[in-house]
C-alpha positions in Angstrom: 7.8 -8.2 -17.5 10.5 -9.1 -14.8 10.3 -12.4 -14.5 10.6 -13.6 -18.2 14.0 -11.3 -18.1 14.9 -12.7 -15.0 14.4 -16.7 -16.3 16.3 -15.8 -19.6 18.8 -14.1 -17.7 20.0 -17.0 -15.8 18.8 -19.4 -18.4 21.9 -17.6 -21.2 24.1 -18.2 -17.4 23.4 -21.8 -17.6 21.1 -22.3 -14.8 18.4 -24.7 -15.3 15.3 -22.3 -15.1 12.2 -24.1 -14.2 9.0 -20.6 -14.5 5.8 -20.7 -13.2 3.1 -18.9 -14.7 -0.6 -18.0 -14.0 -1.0 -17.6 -17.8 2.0 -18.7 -19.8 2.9 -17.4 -23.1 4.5 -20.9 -24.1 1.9 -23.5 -22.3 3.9 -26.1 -24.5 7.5 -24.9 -23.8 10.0 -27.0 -21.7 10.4 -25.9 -18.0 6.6 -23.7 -18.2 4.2 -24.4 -15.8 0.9 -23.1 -15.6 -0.2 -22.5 -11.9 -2.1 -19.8 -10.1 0.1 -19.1 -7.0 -2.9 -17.9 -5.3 -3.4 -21.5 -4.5 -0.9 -23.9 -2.7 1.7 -25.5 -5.3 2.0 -29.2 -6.4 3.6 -30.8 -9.3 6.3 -29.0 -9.6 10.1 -30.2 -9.7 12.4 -29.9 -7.1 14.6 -26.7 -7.6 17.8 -25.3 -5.6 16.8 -21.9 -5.8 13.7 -19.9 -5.5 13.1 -16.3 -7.4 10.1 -14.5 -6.3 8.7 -11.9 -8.3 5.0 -12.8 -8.6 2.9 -10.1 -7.6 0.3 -7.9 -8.7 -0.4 -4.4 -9.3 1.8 -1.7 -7.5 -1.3 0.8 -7.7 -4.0 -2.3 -6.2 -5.7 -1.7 -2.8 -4.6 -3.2 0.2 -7.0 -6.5 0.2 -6.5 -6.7 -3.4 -2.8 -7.4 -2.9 -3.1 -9.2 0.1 -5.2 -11.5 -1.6 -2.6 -11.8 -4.3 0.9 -11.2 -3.3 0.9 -11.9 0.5 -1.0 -15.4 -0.5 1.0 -16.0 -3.1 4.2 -15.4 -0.9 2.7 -17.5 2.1 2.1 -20.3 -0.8 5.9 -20.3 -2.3 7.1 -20.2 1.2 5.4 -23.2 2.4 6.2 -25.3 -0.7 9.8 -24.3 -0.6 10.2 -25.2 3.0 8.6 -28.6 2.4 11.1 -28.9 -0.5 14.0 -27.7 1.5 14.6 -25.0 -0.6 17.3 -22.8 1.4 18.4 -20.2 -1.4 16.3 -17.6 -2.2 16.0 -14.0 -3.7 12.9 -12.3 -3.2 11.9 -8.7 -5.9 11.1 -6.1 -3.2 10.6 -2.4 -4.2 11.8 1.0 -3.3 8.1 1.5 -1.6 8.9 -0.3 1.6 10.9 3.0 2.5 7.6 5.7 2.1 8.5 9.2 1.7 12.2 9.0 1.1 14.1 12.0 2.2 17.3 12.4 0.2 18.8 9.0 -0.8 17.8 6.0 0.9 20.1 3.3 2.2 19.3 -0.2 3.0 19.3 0.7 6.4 16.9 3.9 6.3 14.1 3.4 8.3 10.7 1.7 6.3 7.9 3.4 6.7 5.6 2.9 3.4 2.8 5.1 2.5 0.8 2.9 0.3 -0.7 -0.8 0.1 2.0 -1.9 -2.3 5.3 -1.0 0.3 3.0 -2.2 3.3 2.7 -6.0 1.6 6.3 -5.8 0.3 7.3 -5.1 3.8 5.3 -7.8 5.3 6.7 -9.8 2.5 10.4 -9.2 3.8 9.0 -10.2 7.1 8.0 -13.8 6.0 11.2 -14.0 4.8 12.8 -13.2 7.4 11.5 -15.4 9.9 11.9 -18.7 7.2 15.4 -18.1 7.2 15.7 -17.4 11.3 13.6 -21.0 11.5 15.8 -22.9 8.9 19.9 -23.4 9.4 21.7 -22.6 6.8 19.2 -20.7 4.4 20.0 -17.4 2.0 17.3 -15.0 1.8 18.3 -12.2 -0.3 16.2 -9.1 -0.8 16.1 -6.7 -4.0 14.4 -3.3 -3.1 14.0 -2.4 -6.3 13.5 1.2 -8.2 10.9 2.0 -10.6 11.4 -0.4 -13.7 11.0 0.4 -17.1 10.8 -1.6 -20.6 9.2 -2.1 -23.8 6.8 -4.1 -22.1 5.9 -1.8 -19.3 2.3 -0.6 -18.6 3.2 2.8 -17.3 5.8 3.7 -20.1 2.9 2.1 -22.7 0.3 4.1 -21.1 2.9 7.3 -21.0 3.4 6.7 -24.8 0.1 6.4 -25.7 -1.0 9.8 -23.5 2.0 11.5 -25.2 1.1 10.7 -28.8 -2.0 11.9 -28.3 -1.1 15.3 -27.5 -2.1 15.3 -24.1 0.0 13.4 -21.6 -1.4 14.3 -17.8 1.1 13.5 -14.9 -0.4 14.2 -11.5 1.6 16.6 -9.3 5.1 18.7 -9.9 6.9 15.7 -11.4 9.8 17.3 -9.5 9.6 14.4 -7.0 13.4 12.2 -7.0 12.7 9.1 -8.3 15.6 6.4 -9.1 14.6 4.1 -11.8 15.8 0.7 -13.0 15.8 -0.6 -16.9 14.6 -4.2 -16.6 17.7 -6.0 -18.3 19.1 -4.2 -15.3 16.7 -5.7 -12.8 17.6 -9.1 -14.3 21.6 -8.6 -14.1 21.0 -7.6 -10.1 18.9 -10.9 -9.5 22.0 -12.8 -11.3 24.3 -11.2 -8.9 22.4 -11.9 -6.0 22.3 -15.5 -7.0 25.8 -16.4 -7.4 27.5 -13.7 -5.3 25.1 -12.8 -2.2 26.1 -14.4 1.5 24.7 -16.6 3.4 21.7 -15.2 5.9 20.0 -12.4 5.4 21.0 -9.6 2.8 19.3 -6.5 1.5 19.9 -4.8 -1.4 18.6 -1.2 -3.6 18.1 -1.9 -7.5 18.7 1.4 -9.2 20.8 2.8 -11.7 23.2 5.6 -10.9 21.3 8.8 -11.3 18.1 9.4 -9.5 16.3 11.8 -11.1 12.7 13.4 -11.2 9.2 12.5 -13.3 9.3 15.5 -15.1 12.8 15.0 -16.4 12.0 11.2 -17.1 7.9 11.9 -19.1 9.2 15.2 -21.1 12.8 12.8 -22.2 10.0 9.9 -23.5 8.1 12.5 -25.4 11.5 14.2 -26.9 12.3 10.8 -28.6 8.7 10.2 -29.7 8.6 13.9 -31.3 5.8 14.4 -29.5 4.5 17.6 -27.2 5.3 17.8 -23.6 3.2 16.7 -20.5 1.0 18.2 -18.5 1.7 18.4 -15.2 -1.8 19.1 -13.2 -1.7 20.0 -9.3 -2.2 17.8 -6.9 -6.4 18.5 -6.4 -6.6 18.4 -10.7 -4.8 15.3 -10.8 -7.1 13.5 -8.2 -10.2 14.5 -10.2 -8.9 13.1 -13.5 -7.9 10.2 -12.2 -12.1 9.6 -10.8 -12.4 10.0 -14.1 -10.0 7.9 -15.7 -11.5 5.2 -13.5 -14.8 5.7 -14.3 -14.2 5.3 -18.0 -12.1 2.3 -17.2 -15.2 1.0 -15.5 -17.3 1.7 -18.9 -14.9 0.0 -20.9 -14.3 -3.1 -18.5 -10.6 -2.1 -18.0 -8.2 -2.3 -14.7 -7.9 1.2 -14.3 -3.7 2.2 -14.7 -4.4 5.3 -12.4 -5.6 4.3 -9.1 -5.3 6.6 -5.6 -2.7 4.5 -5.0 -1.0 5.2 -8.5 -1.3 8.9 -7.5 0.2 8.5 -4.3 3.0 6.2 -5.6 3.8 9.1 -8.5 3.8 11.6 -6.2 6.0 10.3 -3.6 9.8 10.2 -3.7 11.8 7.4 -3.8 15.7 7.5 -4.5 17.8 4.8 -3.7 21.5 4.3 -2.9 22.7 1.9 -5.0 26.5 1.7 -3.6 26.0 -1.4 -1.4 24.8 -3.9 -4.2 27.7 -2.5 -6.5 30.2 -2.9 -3.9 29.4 -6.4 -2.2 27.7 -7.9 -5.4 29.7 -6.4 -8.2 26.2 -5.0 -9.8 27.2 -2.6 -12.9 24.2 -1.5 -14.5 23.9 -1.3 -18.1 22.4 2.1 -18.3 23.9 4.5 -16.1 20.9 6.6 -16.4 17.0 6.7 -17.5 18.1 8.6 -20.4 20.7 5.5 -21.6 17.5 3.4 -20.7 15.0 4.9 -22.7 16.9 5.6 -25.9 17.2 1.8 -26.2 13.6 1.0 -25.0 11.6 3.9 -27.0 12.4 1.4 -30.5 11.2 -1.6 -29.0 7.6 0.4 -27.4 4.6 -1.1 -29.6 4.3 1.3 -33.1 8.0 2.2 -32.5 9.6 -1.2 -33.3 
């Protein structure tokens, strides 16, 4: 969802966009490679800029994403270095921090509390040491919010629950949660790319507003028409979702809510989003989820 913004993103700014895909939607299209970055890369042009966003599910266990994201990461690494490949701007997330208290900085303290922040971070780590190993190399890091489009799983899956009448959300909702639109996500990645300095730079992706996911589920369901969520306690929620994955089981699905789904719904996570505006002259698009979601709600499958 991401990446495809990303590409056209700088594509429309006249980069020269090579993407890489593990499945492409356009096998024949100019500049689309298929390649599972699970394995080490050949083939592939020479490019002056690398940005990362491959990765897989933010509710996956932890050897599940390490055999995906960390591999995949150690993979892009060692084919950039060979390559000499000095600029790069890697899609973190706002997990890295855990259990945000208040707004979190870029300098709060990372602590994460599931499998996706804990390979994110490590992520940032591998980074890091490229760029203290190589002279003259940009690394720029985008902790980013929780993003939402047309094409997203959770706001599909949200829409779907909702329609039907009974929309379960596990916990208070009143957790602070700072979310991101995706054309948003893609604007930050250009500002990184032509603005960021030299070394090592961190950035929060977030609009302006953090909010809660009570505020953001019950907004979704006022522009569908449809009945409110249900917000189950804690226990509730942890016995639906053994049953949501047993039925995903039955019907040879990825379960969408995993324990690590849970914990990452339950969990706060606001961001401060003054540095990247400052330094990087970021303006998001939509100020606010509610902005984001009145434009995203037409293009949701059914809703077009």
């Amino acid at each position: 969802m991401i990446g495809s913004r990303v590409a056209e993103a700088a594509r429309k700014a006249g980069y020269s966009v090579t993407r890489i895909f593990r499945k492409p939607p356009l096998p024949e299209a100019e500049g689309v490679f298929q390649h599972d970055l699970r394995f080490p890369l050949d083939d592939v042009p020479p490019v002056t800029s690398i940005l990362h966003l491959a990765g897989g599910y933010a509710g996956a266990g932890r050897q599940a994403l390490e055999r995906a994201d960390l591999l995949i990461a150690r993979n892009l690494i060692q084919w950039g270095v060979n390559q000499g490949v000095k600029d790069w701007v890697f899609a973190s997330a706002a997990e890295v921090y855990g259990h945000v208290d208040g707004l979190a900085t870029e300098t709060s303290l990372t602590s994460p509390v599931i499998p996706y922040g804990h390979i994110k971070l490590a992520i940032e780590g591998l980074l890091v040491q490229m760029a203290e190993d190589l002279p003259n190399c940009r690394v720029v890091i985008l902790r980013i919010g929780e993003v939402y489009g047309s094409e997203s799983r959770l706001l599909c899956e949200l829409a779907t629950r909702l329609e039907r009448g009974f929309c379960p959300c596990p916990g208070s909702g009143r957790v602070t949660v700072s979310f991101i639109h995706v054309e948003d996500v893609a604007i930050a990645f250009l500002c990184a790319l032509e603005r960021a300095p030299s070394g090592v730079s961190i950035y929060n992706v977030a609009d302006n507003e953090p909010t809660t996911w009570r505020s953001f589920v019950r907004y979704l369901g006022d522009l569908l028409g449809t009945p409110p969520p249900v917000f189950l306690p804690y226990p509730v929620a942890h016995v639906y979702m053994v049953g949501h994955q047993l039925l995903s089981r039955i019907a040879s699905r990825e379960p969408v809510l995993t324990r690590h789904a849970l914990r990452l719904l339950t969990t706060p996570k606001a961001l401060a989003n003054q540095k990247i505006k400052r330094e990087l002259g970021f303006t998001p698009r939509f100020a606010n989820f509610r902005q984001g979601l009145e434009v995203t709600v037409h293009g949701l499958p059914n809703h077009a």
